[in-house]
Biopython code that builds the backbone (N, CA, C, O; Angstrom):
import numpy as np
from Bio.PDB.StructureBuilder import StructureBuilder

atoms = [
    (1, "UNK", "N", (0.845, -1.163, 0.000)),
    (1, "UNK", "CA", (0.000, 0.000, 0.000)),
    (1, "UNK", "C", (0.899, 1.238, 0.000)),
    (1, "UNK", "O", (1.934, 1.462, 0.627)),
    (2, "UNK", "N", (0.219, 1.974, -0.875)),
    (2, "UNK", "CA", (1.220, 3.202, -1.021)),
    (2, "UNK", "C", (1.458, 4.408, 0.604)),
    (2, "UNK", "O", (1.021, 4.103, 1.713)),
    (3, "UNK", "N", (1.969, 5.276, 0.402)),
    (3, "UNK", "CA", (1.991, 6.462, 1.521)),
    (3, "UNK", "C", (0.780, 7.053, 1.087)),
    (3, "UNK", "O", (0.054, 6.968, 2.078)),
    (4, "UNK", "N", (0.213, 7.540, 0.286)),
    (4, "UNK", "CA", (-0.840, 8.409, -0.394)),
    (4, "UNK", "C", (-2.008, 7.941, 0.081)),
    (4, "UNK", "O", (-2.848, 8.742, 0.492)),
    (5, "UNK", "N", (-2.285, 6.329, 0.104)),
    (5, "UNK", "CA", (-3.263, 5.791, 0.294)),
    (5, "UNK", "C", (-3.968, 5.691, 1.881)),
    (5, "UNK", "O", (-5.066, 5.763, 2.432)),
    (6, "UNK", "N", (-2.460, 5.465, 2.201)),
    (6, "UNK", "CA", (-2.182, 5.035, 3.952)),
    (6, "UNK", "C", (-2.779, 6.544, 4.537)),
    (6, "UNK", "O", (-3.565, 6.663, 5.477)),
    (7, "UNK", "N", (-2.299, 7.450, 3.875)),
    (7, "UNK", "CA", (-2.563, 9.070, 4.538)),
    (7, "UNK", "C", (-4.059, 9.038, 4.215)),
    (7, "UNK", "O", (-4.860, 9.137, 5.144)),
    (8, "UNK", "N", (-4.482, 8.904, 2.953)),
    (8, "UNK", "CA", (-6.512, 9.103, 2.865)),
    (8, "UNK", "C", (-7.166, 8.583, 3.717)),
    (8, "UNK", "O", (-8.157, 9.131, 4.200)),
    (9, "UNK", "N", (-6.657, 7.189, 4.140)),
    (9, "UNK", "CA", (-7.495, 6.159, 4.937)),
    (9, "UNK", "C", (-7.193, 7.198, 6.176)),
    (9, "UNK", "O", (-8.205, 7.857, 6.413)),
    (10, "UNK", "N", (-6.358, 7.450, 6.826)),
    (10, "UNK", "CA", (-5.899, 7.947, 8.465)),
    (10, "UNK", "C", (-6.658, 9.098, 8.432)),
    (10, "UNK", "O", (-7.116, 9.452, 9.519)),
    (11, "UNK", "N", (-7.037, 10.116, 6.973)),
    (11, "UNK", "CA", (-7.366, 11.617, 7.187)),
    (11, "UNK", "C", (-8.612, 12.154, 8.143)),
    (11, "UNK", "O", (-8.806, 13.133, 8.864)),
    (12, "UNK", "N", (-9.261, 11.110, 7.793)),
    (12, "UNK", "CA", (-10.916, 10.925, 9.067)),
    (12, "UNK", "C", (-10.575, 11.673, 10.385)),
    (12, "UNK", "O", (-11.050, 12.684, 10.902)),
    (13, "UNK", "N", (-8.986, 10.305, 10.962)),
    (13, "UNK", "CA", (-8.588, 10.644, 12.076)),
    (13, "UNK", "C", (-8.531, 11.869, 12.787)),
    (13, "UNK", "O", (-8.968, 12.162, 13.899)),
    (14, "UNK", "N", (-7.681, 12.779, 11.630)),
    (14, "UNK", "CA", (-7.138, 14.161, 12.090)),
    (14, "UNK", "C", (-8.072, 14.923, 13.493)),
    (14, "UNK", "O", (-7.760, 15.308, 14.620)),
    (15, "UNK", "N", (-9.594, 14.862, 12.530)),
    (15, "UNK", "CA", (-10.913, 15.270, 13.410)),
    (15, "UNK", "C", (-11.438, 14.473, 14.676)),
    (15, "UNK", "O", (-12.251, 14.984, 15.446)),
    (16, "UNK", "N", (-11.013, 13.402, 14.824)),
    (16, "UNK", "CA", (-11.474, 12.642, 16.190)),
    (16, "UNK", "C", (-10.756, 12.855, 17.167)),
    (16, "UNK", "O", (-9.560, 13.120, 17.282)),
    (17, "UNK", "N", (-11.998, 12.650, 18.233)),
    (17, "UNK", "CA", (-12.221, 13.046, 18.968)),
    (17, "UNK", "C", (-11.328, 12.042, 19.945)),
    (17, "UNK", "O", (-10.736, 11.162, 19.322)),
    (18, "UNK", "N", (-11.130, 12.044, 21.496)),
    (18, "UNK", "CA", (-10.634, 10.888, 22.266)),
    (18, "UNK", "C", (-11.769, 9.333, 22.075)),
    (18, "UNK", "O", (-11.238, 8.230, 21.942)),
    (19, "UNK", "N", (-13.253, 9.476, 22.089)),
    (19, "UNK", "CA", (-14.144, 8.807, 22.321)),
    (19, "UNK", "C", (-14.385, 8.224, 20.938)),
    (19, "UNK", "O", (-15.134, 7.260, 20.782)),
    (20, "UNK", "N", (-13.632, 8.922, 19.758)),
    (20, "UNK", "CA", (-13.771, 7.664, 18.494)),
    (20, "UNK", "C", (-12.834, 7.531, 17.879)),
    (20, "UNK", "O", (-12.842, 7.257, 16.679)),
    (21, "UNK", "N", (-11.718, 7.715, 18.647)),
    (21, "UNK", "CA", (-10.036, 6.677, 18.897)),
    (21, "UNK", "C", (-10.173, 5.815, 19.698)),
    (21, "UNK", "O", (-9.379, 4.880, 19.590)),
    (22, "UNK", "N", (-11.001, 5.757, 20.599)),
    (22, "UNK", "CA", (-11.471, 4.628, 21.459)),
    (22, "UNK", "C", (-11.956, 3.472, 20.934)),
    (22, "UNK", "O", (-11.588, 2.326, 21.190)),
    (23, "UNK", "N", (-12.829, 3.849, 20.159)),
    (23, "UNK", "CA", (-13.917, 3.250, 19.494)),
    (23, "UNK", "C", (-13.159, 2.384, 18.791)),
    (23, "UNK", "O", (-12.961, 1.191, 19.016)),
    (24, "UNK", "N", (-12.512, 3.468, 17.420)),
    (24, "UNK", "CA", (-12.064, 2.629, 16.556)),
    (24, "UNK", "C", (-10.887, 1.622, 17.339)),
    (24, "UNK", "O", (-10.617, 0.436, 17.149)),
    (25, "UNK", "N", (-10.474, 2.351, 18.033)),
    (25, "UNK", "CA", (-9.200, 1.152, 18.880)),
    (25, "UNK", "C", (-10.305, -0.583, 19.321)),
    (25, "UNK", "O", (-9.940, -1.758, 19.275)),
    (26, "UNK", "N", (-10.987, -0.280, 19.514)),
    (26, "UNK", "CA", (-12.236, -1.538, 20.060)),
    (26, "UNK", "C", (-12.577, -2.235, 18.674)),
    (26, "UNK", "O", (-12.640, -3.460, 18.570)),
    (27, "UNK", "N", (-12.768, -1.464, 17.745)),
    (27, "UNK", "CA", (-13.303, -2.221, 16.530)),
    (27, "UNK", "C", (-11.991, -2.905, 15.925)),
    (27, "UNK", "O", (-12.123, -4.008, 15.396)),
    (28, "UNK", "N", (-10.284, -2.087, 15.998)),
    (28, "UNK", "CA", (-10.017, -2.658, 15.372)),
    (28, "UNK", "C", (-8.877, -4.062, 16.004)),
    (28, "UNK", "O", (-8.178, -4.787, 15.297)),
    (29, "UNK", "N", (-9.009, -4.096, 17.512)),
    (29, "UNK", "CA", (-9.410, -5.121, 17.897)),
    (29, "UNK", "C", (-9.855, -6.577, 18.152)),
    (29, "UNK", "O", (-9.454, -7.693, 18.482)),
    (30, "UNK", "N", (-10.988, -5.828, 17.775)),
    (30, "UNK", "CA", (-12.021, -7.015, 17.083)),
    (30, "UNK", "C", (-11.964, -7.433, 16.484)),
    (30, "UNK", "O", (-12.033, -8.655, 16.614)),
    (31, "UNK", "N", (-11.754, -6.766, 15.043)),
    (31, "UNK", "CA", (-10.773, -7.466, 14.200)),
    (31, "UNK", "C", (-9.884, -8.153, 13.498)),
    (31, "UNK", "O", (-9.873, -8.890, 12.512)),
    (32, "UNK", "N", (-8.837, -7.533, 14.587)),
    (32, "UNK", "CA", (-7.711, -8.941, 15.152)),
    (32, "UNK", "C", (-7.785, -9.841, 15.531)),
    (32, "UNK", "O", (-6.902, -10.699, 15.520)),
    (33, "UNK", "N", (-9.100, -9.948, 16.084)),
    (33, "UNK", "CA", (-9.508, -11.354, 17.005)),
    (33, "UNK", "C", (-10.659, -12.181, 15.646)),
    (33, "UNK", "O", (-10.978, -13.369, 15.702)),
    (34, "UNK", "N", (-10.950, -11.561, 14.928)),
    (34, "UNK", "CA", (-11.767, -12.269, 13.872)),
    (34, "UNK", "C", (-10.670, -12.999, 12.655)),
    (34, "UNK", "O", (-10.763, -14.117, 12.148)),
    (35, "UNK", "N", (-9.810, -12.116, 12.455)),
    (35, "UNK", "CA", (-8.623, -12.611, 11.605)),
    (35, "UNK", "C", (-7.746, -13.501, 11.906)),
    (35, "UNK", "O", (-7.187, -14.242, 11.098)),
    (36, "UNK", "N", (-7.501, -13.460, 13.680)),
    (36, "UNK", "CA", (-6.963, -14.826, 13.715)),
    (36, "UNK", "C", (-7.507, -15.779, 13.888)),
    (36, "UNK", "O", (-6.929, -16.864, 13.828)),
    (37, "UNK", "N", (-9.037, -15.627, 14.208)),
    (37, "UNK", "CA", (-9.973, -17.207, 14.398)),
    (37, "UNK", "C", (-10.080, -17.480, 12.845)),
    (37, "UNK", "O", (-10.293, -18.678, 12.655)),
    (38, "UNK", "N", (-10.019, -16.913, 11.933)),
    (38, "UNK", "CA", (-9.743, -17.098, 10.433)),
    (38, "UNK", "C", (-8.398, -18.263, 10.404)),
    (38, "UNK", "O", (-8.236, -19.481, 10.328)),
    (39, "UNK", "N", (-7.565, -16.972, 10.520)),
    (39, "UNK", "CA", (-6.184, -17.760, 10.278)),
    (39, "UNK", "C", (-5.846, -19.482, 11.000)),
    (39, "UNK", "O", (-5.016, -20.343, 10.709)),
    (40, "UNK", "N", (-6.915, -19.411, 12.010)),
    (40, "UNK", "CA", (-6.529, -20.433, 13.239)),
    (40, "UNK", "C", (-7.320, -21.793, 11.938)),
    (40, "UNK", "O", (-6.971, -22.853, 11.419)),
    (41, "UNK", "N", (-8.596, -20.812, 11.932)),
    (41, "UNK", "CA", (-9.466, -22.327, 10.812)),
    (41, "UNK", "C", (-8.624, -22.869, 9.816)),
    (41, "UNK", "O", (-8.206, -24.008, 9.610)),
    (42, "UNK", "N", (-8.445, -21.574, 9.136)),
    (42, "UNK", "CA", (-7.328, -22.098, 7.825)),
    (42, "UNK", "C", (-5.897, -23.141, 7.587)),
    (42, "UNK", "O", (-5.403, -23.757, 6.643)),
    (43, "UNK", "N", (-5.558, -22.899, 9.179)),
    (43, "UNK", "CA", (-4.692, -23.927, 9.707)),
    (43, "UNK", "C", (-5.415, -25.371, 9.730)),
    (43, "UNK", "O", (-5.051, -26.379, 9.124)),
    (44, "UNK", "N", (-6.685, -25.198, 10.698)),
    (44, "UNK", "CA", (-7.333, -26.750, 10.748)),
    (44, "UNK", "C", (-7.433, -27.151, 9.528)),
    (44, "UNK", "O", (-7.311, -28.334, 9.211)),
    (45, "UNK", "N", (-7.652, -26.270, 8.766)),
    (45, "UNK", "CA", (-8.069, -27.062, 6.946)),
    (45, "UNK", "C", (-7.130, -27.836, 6.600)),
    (45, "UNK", "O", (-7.424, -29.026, 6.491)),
    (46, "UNK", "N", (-5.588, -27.374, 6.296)),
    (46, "UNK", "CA", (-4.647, -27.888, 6.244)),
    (46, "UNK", "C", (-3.820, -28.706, 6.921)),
    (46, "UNK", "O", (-2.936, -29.480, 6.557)),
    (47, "UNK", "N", (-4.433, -28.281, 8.382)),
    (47, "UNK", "CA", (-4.532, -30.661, 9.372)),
    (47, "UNK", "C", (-5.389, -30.701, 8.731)),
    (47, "UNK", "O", (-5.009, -30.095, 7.729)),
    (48, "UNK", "N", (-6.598, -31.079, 8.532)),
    (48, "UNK", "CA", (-7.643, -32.158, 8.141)),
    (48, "UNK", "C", (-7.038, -33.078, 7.193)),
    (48, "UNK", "O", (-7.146, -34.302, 7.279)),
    (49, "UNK", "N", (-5.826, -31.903, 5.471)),
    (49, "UNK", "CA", (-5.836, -32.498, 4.544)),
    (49, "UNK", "C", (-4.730, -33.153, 4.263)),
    (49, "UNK", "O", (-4.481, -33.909, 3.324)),
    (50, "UNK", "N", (-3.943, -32.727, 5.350)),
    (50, "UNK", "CA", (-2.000, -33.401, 4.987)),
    (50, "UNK", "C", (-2.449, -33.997, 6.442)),
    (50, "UNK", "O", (-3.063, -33.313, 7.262)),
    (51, "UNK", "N", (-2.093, -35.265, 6.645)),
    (51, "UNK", "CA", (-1.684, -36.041, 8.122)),
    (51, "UNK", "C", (-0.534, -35.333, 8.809)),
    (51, "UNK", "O", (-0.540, -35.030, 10.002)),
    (52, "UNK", "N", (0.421, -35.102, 7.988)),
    (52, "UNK", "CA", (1.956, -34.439, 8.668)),
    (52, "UNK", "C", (1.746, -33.333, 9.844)),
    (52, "UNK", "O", (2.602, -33.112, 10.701)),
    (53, "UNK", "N", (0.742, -32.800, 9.784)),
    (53, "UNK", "CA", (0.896, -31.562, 10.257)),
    (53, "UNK", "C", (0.126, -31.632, 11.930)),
    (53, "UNK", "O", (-0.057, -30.730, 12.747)),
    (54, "UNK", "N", (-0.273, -33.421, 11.992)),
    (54, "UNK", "CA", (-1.011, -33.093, 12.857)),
    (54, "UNK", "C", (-0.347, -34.426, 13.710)),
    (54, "UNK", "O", (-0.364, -35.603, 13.349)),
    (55, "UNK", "N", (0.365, -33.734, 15.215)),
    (55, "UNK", "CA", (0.913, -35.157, 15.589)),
    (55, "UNK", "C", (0.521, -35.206, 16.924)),
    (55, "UNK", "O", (0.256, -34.152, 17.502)),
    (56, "UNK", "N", (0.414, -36.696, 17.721)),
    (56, "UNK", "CA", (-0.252, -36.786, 19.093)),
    (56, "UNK", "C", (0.815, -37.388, 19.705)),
    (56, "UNK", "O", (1.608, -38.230, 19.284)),
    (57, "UNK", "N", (0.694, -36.703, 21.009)),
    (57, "UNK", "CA", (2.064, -37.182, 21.905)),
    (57, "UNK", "C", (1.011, -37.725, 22.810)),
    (57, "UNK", "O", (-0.125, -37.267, 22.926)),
    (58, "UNK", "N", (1.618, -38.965, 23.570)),
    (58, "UNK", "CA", (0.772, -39.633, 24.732)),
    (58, "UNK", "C", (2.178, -39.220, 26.018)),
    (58, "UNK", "O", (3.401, -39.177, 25.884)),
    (59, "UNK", "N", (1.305, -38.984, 27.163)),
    (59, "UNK", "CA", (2.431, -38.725, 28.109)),
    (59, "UNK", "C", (1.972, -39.778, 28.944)),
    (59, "UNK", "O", (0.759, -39.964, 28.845)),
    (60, "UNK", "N", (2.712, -40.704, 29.928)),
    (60, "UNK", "CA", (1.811, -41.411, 31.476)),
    (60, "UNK", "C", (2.739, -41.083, 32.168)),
    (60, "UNK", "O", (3.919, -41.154, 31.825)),
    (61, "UNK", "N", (2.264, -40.622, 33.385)),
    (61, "UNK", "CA", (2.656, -40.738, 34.748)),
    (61, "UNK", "C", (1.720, -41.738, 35.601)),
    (61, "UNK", "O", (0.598, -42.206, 35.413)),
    (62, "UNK", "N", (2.770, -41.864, 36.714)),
    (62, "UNK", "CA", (1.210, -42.657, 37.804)),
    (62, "UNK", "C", (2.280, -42.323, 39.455)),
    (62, "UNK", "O", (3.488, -42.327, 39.688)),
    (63, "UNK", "N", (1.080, -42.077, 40.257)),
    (63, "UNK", "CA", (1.422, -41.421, 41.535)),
    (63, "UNK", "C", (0.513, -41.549, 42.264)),
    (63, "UNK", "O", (-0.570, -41.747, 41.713)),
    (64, "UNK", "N", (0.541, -41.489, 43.990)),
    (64, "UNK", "CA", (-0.488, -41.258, 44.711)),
    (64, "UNK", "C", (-0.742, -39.238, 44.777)),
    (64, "UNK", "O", (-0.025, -38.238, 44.765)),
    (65, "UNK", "N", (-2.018, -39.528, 44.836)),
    (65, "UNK", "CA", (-2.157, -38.184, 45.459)),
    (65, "UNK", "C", (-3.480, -37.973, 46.492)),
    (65, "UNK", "O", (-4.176, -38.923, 46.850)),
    (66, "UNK", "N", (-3.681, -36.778, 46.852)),
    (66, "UNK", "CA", (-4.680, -36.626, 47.581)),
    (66, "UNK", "C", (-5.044, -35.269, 47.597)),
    (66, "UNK", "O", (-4.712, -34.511, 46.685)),
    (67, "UNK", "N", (-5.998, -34.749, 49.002)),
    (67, "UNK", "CA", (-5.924, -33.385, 48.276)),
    (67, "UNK", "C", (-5.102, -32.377, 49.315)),
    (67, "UNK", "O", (-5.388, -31.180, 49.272)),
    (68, "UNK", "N", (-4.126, -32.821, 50.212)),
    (68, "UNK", "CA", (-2.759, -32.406, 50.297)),
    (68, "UNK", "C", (-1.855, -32.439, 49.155)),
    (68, "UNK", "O", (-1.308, -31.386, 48.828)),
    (69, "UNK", "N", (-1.650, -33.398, 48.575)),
    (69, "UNK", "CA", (-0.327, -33.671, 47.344)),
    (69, "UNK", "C", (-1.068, -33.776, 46.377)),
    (69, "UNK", "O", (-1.998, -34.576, 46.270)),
    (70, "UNK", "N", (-0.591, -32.685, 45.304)),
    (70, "UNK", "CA", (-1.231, -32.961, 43.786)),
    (70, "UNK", "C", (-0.442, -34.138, 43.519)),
    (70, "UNK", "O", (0.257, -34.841, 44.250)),
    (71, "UNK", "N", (-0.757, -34.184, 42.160)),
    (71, "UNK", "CA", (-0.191, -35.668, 41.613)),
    (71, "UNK", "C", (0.574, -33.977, 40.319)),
    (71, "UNK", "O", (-0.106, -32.954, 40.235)),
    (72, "UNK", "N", (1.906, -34.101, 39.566)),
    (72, "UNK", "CA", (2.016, -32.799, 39.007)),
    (72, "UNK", "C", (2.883, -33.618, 38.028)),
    (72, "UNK", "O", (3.907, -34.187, 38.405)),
    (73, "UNK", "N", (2.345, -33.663, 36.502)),
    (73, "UNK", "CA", (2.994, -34.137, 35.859)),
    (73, "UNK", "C", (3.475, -33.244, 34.188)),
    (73, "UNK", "O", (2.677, -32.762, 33.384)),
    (74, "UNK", "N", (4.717, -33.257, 34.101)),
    (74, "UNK", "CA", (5.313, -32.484, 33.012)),
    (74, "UNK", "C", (5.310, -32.928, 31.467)),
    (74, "UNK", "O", (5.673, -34.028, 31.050)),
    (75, "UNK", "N", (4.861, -31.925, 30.753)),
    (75, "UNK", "CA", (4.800, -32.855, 29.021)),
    (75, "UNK", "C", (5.827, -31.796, 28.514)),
    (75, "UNK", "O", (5.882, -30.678, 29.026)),
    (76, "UNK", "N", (6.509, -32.122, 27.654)),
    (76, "UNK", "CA", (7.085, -30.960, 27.064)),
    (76, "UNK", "C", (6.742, -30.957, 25.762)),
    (76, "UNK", "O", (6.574, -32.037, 25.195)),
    (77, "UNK", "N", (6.583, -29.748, 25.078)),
    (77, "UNK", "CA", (6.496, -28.972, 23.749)),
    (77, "UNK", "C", (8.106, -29.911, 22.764)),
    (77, "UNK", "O", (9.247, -30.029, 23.209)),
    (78, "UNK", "N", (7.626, -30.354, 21.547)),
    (78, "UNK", "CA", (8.674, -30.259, 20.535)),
    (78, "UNK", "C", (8.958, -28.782, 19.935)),
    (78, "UNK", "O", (8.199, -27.910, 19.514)),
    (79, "UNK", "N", (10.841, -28.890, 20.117)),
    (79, "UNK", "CA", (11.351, -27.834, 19.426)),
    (79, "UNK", "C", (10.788, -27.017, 18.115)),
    (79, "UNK", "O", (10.847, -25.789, 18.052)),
    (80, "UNK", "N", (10.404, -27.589, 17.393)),
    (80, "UNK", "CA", (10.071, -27.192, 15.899)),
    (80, "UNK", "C", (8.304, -26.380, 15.963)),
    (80, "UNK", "O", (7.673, -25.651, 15.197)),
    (81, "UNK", "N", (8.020, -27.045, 17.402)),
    (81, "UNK", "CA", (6.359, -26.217, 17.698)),
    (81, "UNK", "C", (6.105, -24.985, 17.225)),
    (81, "UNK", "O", (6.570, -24.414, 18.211)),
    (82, "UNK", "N", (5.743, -24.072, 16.516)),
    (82, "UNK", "CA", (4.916, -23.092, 16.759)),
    (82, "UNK", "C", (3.798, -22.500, 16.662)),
    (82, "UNK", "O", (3.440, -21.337, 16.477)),
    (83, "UNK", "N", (3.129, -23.822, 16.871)),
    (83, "UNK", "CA", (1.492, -23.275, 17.491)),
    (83, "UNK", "C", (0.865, -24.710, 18.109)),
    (83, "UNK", "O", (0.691, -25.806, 17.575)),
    (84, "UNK", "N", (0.640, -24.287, 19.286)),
    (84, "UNK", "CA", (-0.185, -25.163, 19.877)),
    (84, "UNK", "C", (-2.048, -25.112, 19.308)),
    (84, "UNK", "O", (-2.716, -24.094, 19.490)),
    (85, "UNK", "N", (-2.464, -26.002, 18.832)),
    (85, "UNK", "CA", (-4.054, -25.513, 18.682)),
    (85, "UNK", "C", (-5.190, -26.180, 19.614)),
    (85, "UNK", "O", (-6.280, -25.701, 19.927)),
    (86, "UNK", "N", (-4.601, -27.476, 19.983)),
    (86, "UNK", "CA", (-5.417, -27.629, 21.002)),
    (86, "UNK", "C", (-4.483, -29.156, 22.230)),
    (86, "UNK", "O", (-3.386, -29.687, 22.053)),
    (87, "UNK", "N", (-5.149, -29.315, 22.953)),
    (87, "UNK", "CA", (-4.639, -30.111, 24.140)),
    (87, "UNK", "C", (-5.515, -30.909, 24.936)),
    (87, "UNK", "O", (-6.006, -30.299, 25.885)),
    (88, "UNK", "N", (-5.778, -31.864, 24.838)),
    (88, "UNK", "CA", (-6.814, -32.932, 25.646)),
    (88, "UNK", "C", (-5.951, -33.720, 26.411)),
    (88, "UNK", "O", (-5.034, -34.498, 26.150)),
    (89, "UNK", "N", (-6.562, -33.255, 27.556)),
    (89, "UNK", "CA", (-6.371, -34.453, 29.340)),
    (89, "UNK", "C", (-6.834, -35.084, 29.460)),
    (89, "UNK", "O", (-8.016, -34.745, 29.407)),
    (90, "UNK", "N", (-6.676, -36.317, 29.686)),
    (90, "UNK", "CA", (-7.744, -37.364, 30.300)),
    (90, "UNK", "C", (-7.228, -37.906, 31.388)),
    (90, "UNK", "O", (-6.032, -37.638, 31.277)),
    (91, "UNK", "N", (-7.401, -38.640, 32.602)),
    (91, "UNK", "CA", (-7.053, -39.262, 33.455)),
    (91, "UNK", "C", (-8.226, -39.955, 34.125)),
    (91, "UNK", "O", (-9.418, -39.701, 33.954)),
    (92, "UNK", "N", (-7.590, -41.038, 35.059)),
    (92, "UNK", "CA", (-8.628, -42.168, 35.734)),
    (92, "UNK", "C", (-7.698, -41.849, 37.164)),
    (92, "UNK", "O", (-6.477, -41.694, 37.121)),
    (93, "UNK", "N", (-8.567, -41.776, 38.518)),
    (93, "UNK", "CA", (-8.747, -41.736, 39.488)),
    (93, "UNK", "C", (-8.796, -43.338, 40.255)),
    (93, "UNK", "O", (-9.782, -43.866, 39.741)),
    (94, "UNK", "N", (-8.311, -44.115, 41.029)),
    (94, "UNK", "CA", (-8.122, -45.218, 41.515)),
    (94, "UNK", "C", (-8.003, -45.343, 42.464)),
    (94, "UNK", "O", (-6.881, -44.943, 42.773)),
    (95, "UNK", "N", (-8.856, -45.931, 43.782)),
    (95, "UNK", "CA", (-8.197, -46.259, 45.423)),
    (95, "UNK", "C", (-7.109, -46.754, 45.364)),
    (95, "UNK", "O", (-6.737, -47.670, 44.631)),
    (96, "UNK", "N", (-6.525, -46.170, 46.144)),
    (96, "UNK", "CA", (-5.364, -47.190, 46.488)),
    (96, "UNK", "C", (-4.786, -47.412, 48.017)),
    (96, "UNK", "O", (-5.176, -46.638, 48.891)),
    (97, "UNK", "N", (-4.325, -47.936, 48.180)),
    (97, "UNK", "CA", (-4.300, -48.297, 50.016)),
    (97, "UNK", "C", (-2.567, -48.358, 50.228)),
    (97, "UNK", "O", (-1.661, -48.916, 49.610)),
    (98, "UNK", "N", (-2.628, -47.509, 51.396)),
    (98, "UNK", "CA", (-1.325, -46.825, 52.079)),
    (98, "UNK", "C", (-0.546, -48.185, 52.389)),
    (98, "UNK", "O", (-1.359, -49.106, 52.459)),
    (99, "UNK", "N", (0.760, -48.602, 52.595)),
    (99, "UNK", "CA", (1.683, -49.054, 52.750)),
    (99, "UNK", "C", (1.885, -48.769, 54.175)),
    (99, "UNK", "O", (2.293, -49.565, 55.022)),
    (100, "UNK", "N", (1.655, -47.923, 54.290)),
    (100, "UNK", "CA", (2.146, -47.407, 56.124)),
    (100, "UNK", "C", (0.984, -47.458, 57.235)),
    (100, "UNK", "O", (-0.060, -46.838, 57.036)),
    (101, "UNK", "N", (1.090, -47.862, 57.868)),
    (101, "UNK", "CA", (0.063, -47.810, 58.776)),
    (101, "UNK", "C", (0.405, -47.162, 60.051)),
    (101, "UNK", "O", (1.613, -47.084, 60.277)),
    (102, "UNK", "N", (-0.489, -46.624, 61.035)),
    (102, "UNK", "CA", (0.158, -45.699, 61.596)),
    (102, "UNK", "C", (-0.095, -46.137, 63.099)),
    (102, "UNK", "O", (0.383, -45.478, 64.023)),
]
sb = StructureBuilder()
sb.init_structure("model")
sb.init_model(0)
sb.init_chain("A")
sb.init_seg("    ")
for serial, (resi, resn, name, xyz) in enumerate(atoms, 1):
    if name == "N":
        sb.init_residue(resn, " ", resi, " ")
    sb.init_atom(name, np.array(xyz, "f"), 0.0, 1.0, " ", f" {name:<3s}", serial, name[0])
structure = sb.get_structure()
């Protein structure tokens, strides 16, 4: 985009006020947040259609816990990551009986 163009679009500005620099600051915003739920889909399109792009790591731990001691378990990110899009937990809950008796 040229300078010429960039200056017509901004010229509105000159005349506003604090309350519709606000505004437009909110709309354009919004914006940003519509363009990347765009960009985010356009990504899923391209997992759906190449397998490569879409990989599942399984992590296990196993521990007692309670609700003194979490149970706290670490996954790590591959180097080459840059974008996480989504992340599913699952876990199973189990009695289990103390070793120590008191």
């Amino acid at each position: 985009m040229e300078q010429n163009e960039i200056n017509k679009i901004l010229q509105p500005l000159n005349n506003a006020n604090a309350q519709d620099i606000e505004a437009l600051k909110e709309d354009l915003r919004i914006v940003k947040f519509k363009l990347q739920e765009l960009l985010d889909e356009i990504d899923m399109l391209r997992a759906r259609n190449v397998a490569e792009y879409r990989d599942v790591y399984v992590f296990n731990d196993v521990g007692n816990l309670d609700a003194d001691n979490p149970l706290i378990m670490d996954f790590e990110l591959i180097e080459g990551m840059t974008k996480l899009i989504e992340c599913k937990v699952s876990f199973r809950i189990r009695n289990f009986r103390s070793s120590v008796t008191l």
